[in-house]
LUMRORO-805778 format. One record per residue: x, y, z of N, C-alpha, C in turn; residue in three letters; residue number from 0. Coordinates in nm, 3 decimals, decimal comma, always signed. Each point is the difference from the previous one (the first is absolute). Layout:
BEGIN
VORO      n.c1      n.c2      n.c3     ca.c1     ca.c2     ca.c3      c.c1      c.c2      c.c3   lumba   votor
VORO         X         Y         Z         X         Y         Z         X         Y         Z     ALA     NUM
...
% end
This chain:
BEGIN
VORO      n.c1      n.c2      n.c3     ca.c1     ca.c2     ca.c3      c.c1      c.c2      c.c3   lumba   votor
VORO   +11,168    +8,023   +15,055    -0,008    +0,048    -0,138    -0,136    -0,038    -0,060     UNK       0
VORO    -0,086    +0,079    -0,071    -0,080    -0,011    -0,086    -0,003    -0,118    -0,100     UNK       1
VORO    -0,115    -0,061    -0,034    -0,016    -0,085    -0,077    +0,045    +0,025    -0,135     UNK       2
VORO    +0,096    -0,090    -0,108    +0,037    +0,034    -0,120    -0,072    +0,070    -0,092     UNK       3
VORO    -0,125    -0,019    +0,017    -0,076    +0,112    -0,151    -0,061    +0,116    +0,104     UNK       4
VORO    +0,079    +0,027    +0,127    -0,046    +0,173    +0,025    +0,109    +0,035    +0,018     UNK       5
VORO    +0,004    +0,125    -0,033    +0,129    +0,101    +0,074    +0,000    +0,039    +0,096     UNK       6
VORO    +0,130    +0,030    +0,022    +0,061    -0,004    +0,180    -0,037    +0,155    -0,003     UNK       7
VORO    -0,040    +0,016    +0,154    -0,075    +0,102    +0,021    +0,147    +0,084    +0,077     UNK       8
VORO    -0,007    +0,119    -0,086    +0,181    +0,071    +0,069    -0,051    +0,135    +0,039     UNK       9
VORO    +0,080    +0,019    +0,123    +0,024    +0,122    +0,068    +0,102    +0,097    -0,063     UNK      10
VORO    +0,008    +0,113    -0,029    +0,083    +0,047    -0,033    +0,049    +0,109    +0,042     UNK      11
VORO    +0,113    +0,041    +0,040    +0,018    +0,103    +0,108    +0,150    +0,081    -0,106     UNK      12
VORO    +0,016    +0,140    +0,029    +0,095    +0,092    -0,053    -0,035    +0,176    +0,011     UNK      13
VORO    +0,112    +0,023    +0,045    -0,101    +0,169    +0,028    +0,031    +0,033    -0,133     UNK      14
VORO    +0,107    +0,003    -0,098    -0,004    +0,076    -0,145    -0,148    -0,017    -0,062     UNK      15
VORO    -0,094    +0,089    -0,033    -0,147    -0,078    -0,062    +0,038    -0,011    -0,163     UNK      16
VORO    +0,098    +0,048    -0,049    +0,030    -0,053    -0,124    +0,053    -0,159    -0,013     UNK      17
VORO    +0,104    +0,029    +0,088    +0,043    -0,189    -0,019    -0,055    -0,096    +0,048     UNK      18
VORO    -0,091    +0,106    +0,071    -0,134    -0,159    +0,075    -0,085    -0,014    -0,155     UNK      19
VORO    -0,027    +0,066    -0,045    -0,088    +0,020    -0,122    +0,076    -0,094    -0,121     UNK      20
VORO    +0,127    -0,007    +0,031    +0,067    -0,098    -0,094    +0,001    -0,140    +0,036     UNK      21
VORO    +0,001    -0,017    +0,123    +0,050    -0,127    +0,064    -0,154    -0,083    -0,008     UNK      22
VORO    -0,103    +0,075    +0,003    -0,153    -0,037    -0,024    +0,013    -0,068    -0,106     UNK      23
VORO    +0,056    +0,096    -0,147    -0,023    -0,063    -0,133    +0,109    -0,138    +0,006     UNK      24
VORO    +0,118    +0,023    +0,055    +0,080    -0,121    -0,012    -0,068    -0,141    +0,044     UNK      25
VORO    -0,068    +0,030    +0,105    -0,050    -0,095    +0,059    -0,118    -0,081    -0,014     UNK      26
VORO    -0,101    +0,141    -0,063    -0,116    -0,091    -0,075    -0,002    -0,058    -0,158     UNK      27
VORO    +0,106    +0,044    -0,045    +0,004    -0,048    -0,171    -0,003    -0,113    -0,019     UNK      28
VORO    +0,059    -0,064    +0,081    -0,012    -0,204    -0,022    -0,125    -0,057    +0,034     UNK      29
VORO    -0,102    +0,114    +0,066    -0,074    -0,045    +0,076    -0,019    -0,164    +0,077     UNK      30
VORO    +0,106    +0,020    +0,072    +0,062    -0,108    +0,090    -0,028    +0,071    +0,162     UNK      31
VORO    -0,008    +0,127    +0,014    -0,023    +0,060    +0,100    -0,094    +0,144    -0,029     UNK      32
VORO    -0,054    -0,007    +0,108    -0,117    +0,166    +0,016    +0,030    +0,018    +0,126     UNK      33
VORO    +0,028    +0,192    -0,047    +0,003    +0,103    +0,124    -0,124    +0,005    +0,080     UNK      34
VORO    -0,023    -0,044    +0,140    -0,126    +0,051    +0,041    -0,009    +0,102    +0,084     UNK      35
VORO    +0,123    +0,039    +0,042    +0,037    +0,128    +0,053    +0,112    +0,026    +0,040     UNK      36
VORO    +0,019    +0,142    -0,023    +0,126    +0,103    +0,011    +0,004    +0,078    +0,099     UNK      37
VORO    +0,143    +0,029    +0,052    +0,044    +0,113    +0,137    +0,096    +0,074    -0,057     UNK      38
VORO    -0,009    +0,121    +0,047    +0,187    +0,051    -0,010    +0,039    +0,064    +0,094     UNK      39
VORO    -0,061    -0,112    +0,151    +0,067    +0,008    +0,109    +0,003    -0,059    +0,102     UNK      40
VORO    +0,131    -0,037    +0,058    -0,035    -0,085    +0,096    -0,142    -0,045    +0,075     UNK      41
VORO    -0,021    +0,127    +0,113    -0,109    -0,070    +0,025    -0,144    -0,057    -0,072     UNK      42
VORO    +0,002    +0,103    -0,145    -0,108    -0,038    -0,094    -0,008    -0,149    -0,025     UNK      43
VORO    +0,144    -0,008    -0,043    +0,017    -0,152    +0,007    -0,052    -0,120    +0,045     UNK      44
VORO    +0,054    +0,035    +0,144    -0,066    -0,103    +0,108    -0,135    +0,009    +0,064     UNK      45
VORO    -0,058    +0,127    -0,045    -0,175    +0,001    +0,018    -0,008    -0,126    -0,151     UNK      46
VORO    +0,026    +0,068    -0,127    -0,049    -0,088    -0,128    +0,026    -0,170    +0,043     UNK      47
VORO    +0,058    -0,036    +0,070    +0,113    -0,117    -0,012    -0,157    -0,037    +0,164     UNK      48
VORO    -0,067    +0,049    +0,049    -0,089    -0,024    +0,107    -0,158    -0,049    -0,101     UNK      49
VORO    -0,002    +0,104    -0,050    -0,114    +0,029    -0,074    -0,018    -0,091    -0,100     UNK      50
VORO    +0,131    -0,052    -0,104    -0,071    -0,065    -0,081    +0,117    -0,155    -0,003     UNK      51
VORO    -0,061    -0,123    +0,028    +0,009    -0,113    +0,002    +0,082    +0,008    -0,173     UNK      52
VORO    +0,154    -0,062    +0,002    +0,100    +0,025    -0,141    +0,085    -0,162    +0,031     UNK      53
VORO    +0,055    +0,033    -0,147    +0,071    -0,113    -0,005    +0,173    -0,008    +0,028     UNK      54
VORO    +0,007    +0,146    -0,077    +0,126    +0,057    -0,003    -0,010    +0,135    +0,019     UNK      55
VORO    +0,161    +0,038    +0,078    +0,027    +0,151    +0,032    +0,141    -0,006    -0,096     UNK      56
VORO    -0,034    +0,113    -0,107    +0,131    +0,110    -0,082    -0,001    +0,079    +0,099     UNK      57
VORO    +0,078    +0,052    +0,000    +0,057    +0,136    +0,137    +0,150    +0,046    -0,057     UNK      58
VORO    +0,025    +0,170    -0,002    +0,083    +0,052    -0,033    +0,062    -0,006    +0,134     UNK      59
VORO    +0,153    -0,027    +0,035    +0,074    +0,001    +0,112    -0,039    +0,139    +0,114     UNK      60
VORO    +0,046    +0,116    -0,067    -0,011    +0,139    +0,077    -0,159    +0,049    -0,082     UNK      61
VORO    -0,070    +0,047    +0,104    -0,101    +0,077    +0,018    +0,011    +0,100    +0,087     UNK      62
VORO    +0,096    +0,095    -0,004    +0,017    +0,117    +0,112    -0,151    +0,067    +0,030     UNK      63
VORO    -0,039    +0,031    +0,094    -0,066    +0,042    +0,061    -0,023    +0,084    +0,174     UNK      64
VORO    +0,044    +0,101    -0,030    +0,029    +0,055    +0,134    +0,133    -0,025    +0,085     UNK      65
VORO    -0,071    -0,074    +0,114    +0,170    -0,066    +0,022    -0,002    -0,150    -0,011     UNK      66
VORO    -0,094    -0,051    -0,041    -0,014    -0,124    -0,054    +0,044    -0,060    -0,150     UNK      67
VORO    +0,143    +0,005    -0,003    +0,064    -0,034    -0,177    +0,109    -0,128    +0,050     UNK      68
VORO    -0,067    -0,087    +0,070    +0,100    -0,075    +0,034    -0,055    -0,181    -0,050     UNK      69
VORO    +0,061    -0,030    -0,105    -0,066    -0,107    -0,109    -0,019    -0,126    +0,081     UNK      70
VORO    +0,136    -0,044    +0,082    -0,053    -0,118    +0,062    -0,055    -0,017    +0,097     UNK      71
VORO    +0,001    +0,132    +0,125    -0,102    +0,009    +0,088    -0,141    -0,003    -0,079     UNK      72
VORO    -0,048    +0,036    -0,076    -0,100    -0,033    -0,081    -0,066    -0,119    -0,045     UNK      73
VORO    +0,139    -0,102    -0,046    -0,047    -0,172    -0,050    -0,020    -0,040    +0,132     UNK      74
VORO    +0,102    +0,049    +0,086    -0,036    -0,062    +0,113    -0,163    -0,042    +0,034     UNK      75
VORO    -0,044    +0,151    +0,009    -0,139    -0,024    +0,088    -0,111    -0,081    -0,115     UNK      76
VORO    +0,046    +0,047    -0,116    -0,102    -0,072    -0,095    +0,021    -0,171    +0,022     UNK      77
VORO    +0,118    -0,077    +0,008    +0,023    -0,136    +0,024    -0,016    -0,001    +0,108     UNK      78
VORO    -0,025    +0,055    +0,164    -0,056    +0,007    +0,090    -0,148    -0,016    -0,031     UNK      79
VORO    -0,057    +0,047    -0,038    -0,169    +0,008    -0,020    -0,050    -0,088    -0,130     UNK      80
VORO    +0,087    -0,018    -0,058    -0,025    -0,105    -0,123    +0,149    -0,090    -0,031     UNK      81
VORO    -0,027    -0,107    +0,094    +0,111    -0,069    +0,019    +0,058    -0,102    -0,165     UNK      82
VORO    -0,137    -0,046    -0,037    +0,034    -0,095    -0,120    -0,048    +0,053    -0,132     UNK      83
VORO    +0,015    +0,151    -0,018    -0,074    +0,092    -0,094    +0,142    -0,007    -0,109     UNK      84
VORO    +0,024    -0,036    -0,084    +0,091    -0,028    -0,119    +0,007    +0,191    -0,030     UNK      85
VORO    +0,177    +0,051    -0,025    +0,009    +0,121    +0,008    +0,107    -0,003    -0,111     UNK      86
VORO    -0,013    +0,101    -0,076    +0,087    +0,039    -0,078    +0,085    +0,163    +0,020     UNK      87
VORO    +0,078    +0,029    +0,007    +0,094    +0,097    +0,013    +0,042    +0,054    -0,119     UNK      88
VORO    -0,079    +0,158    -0,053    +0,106    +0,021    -0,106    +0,094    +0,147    +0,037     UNK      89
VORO    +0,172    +0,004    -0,007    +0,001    +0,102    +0,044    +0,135    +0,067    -0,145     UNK      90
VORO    -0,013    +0,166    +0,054    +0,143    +0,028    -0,091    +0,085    -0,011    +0,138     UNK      91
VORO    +0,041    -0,042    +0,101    +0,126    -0,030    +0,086    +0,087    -0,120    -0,034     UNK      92
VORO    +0,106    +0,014    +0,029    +0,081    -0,125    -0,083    +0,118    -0,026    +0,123     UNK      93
VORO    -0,061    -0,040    +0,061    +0,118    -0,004    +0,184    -0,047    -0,143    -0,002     UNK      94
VORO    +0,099    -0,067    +0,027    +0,023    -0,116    +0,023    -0,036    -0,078    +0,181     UNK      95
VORO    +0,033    +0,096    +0,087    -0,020    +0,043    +0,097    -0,190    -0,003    +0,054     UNK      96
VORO    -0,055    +0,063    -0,071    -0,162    -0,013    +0,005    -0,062    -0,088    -0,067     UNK      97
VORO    +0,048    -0,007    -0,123    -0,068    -0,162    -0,059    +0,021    -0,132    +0,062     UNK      98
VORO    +0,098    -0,010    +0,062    +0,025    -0,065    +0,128    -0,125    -0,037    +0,126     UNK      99
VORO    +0,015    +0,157    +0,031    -0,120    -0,025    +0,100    -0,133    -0,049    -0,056     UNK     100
VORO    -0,027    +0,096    -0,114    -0,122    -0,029    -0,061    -0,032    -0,121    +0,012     UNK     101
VORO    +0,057    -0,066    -0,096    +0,015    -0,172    +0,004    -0,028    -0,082    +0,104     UNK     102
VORO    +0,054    +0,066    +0,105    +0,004    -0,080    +0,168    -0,150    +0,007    +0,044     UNK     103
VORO    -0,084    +0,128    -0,056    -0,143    +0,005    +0,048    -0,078    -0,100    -0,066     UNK     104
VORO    +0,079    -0,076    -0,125    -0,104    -0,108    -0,074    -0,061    +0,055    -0,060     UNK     105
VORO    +0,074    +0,098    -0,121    -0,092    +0,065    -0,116    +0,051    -0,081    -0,063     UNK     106
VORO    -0,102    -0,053    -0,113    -0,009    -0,078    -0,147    +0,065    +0,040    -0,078     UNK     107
VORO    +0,012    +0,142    -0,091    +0,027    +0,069    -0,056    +0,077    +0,135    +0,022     UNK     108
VORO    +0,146    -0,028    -0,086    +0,026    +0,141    +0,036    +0,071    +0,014    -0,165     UNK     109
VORO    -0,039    +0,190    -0,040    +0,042    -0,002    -0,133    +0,039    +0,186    -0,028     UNK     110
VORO    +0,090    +0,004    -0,099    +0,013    +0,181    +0,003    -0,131    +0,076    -0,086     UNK     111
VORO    +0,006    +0,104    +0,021    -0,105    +0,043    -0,075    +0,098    +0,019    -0,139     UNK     112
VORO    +0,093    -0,004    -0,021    +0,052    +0,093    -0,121    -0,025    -0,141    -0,107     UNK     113
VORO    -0,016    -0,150    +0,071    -0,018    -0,129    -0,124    -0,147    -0,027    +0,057     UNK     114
VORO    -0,079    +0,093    +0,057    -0,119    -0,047    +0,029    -0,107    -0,107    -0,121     UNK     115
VORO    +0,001    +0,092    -0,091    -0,155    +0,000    -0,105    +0,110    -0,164    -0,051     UNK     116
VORO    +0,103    -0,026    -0,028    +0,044    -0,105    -0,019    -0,067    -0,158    +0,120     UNK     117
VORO    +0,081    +0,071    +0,092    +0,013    -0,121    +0,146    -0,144    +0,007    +0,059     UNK     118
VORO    -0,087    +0,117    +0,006    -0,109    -0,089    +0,101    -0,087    -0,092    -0,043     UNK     119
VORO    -0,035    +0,025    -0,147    -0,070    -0,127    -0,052    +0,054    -0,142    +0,085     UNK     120
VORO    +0,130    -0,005    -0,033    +0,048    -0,157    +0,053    +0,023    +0,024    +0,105     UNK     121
VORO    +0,019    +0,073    +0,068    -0,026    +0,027    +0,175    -0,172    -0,044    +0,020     UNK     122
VORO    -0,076    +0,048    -0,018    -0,105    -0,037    +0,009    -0,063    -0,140    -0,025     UNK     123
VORO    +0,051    -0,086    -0,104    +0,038    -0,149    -0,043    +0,039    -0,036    +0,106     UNK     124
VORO    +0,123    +0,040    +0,056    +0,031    -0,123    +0,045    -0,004    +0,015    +0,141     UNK     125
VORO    -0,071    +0,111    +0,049    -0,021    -0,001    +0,113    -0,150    -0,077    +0,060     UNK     126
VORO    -0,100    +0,018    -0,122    -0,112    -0,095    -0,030    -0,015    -0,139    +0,019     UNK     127
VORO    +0,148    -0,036    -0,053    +0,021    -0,132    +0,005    +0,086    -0,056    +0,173     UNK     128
VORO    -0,002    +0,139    +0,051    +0,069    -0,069    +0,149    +0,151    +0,000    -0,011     UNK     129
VORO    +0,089    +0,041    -0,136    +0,132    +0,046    +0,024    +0,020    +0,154    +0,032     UNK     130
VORO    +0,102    +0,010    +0,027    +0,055    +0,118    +0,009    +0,073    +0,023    -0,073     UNK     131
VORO    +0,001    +0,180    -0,035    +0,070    +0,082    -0,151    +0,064    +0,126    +0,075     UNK     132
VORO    +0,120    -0,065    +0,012    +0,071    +0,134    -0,032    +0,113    -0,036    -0,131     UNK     133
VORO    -0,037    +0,215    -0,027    +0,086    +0,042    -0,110    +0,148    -0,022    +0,018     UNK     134
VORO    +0,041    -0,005    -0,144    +0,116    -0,042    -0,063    +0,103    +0,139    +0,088     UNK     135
VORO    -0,049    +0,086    +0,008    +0,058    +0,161    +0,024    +0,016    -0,084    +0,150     UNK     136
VORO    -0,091    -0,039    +0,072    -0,003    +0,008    +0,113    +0,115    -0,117    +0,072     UNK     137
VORO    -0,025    -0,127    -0,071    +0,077    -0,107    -0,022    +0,160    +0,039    +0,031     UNK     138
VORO    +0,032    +0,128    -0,091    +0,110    +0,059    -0,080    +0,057    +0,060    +0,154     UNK     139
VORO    -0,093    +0,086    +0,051    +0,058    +0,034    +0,132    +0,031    -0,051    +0,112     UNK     140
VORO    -0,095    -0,114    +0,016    +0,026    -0,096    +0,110    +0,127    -0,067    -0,056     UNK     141
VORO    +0,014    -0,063    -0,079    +0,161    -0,060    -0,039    +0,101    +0,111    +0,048     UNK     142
VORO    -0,019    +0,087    -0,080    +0,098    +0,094    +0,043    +0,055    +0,042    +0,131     UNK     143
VORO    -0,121    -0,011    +0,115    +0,037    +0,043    +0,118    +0,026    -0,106    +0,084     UNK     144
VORO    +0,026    -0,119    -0,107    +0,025    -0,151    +0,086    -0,127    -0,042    +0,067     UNK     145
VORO    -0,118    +0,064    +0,022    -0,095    -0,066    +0,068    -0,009    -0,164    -0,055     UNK     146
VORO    +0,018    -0,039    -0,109    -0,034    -0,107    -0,040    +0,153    -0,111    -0,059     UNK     147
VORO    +0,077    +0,020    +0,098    +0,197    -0,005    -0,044    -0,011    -0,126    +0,014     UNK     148
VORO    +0,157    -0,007    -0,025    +0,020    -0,116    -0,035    +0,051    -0,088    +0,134     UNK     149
VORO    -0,038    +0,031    +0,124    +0,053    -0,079    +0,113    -0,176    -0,114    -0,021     UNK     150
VORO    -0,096    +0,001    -0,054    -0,084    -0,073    -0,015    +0,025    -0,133    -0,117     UNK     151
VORO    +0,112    +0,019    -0,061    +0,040    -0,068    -0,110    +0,036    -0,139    +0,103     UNK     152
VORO    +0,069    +0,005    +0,104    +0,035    -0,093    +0,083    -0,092    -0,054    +0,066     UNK     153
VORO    -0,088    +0,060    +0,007    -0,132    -0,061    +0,109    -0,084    -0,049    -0,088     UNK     154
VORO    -0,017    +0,002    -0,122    -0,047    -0,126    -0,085    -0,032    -0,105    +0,021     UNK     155
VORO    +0,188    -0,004    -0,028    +0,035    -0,182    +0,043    -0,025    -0,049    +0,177     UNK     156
VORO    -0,048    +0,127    +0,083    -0,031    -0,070    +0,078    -0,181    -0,081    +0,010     UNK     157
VORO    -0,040    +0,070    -0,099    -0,140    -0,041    -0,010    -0,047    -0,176    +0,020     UNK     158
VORO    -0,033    -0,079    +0,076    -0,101    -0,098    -0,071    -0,004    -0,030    -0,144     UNK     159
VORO    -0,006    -0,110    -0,057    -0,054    -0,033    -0,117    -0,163    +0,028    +0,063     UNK     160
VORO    -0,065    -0,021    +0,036    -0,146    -0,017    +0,020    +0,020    +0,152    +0,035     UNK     161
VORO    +0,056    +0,107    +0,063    -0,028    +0,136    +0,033    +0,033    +0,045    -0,139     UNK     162
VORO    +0,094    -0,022    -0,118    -0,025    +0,077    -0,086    -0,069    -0,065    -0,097     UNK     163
VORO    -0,087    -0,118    +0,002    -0,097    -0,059    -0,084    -0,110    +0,111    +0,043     UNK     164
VORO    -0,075    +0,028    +0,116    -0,071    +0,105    +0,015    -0,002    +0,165    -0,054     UNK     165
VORO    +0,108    +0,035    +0,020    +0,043    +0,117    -0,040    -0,035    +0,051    -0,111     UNK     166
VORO    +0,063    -0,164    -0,114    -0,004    +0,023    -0,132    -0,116    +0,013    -0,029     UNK     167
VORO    -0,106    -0,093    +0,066    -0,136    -0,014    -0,007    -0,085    +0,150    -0,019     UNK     168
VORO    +0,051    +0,076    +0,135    -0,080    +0,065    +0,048    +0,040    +0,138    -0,099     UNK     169
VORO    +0,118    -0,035    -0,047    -0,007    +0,160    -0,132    -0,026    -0,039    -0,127     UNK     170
VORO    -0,127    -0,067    -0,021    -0,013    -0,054    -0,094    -0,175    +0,064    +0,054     UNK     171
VORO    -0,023    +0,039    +0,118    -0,140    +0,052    -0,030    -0,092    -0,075    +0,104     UNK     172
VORO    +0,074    -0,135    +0,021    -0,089    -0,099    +0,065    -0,021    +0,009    +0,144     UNK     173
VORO    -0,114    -0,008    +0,087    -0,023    +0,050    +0,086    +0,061    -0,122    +0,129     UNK     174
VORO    +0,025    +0,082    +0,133    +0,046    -0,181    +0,089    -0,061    -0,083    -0,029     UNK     175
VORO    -0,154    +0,020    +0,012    -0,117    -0,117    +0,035    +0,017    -0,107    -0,170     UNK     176
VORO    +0,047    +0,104    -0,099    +0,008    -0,097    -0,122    +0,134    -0,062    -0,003     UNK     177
VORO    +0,083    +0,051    +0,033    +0,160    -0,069    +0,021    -0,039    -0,113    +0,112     UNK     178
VORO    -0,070    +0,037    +0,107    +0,007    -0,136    +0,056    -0,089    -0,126    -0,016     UNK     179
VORO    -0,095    +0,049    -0,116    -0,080    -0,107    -0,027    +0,107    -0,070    -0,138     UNK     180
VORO    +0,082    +0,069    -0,069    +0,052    -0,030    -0,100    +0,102    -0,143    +0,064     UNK     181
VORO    +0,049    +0,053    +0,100    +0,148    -0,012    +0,055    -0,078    -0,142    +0,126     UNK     182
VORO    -0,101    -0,038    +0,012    -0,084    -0,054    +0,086    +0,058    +0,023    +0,112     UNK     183
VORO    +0,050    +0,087    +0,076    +0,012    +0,092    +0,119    -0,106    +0,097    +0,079     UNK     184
VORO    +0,004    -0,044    +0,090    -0,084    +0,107    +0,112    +0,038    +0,128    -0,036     UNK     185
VORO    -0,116    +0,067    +0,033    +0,047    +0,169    -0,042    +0,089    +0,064    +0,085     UNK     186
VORO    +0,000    -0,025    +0,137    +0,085    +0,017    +0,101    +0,095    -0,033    -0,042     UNK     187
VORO    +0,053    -0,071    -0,090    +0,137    -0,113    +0,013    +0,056    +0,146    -0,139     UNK     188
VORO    -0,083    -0,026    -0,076    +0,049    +0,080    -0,137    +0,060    +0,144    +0,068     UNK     189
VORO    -0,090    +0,060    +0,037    +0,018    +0,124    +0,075    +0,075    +0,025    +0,116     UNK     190
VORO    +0,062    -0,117    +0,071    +0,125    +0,010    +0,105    +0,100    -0,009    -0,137     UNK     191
VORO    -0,002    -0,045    -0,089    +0,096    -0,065    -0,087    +0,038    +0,180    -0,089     UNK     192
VORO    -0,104    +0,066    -0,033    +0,029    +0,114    -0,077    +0,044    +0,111    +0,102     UNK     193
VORO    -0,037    -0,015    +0,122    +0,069    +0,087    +0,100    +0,129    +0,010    +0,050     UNK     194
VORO    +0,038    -0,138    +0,013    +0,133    -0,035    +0,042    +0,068    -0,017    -0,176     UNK     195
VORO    -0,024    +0,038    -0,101    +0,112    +0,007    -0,073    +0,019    +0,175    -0,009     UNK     196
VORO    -0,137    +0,117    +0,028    +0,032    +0,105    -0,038    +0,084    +0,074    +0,117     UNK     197
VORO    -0,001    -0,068    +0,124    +0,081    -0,003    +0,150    +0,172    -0,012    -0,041     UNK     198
VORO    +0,001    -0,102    -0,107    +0,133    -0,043    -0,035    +0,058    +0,092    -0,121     UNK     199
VORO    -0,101    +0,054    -0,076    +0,071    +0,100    -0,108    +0,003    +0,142    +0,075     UNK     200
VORO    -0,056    +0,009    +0,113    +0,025    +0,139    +0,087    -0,156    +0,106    -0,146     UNK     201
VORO    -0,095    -0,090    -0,074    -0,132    +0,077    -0,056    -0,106    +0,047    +0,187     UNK     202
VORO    -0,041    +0,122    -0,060    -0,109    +0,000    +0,127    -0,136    -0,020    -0,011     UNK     203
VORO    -0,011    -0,023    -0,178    -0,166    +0,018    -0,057    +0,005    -0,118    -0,104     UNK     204
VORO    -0,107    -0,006    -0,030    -0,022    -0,028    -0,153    +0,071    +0,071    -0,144     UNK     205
VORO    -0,026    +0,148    +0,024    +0,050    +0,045    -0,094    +0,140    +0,017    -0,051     UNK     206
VORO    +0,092    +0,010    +0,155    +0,113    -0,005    -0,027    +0,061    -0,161    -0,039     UNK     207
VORO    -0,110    -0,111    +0,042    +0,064    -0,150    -0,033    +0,008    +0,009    -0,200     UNK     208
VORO    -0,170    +0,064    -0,013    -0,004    -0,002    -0,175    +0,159    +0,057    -0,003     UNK     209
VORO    +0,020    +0,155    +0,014    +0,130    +0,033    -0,068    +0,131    -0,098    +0,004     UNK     210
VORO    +0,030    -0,073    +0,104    +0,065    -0,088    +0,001    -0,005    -0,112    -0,085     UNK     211
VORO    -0,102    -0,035    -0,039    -0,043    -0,142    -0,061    +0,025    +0,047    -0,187     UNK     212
VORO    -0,027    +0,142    -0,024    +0,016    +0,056    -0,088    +0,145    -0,008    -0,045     UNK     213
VORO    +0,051    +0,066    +0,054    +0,169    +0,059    -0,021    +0,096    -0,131    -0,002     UNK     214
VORO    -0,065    -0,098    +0,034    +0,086    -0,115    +0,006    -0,077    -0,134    -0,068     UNK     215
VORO    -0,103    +0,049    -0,102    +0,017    -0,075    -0,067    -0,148    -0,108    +0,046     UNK     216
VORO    -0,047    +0,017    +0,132    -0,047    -0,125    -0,004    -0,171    +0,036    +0,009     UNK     217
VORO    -0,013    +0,087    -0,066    -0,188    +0,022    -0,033    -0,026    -0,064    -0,191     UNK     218
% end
């Protein structure tokens, strides 16, 4: 991430050129972030995403294109070729089922377009800051489809006191290397410690541990 008094340099990708044209203004009004370039297509994308050195990728889920309209074969290759590139997802799909996967590729951000001009500001916050944001809508569906149920309510209490001293730590923003200087723990030690509790809540990411840590209270 960019130093605090510059803005994060964002990619921005969407084939609609009207709602790319919106998602521009949403995004530069705080001036907290600048567009340095736009696609509205896959591969445009991943030439722009070659070409210009960014901080963050916005990306609309579907970009149909020929026979290429397939959203997560898409994150795929982009988190293939830009493994630690911070990504935001905005889509109108509401499947519980794909936000799922999404998630599993280690996107930061995922949000609908219909609460966009609301949520990406603080999508953009707090993805800056190294958390992850997903929407309330989105939240709404994963509960719903049990991705995030209540057979994890039990695996809590199987946690460590020291595995959920980390946890708590770590949705609070704070990075391993600062949890384990906090915690005077090896980083190895912290980080076997946050692995083996998200092993025990059956989380596969970060993002799905935030929603957890959320819904129950303990962020």
């Amino acid at each position: 991430m960019p130093a605090d008094n510059k803005p994060m340099r964002v990619i921005l990708a969407d084939d609609h050129p009207i709602f790319l044209i919106g998602l521009k203004v949403v995004i530069e009004q705080g001036h907290r972030a600048q567009v340095i370039a736009e696609a509205m297509a896959p591969d445009e994308l991943l030439e722009k995403l070659r070409e210009h050195p960014c901080d963050l990728l916005i990306t609309d889920f579907m970009m149909p294109v020929e026979d290429q309209n397939d959203g997560l074969r898409l994150l795929e290759r982009v988190r293939r070729e830009h493994p630690t590139l911070p990504i935001i997802v905005v889509t109108m799909l509401n499947n519980a089922g794909l936000f799922r996967s999404m998630l599993a590729l280690d996107i930061q951000g995922l949000l609908s377009k219909a609460s966009m001009a609301n949520e990406l500001p603080a999508a953009i916050e707090s993805v800056s800051r190294g958390k992850p944001f997903i929407a309330d809508s989105v939240q709404q569906s994963l509960r719903e489809a049990a991705d995030y149920g209540s057979d994890t309510l039990v695996a809590l209490q199987d946690l460590s006191p020291r595995e959920l001293e980390v946890i708590r730590l770590f949705a609070t923003g704070i990075s391993v290397g600062a949890i384990a200087a906090q915690l005077n723990r090896s980083k190895q030690t912290v980080s076997a410690q946050k692995v083996s509790a998200m092993r025990k809540l059956g989380l596969a990411n970060d993002a799905a541990l935030f929603i957890y840590l959320q819904e129950h209270g303990l962020v």
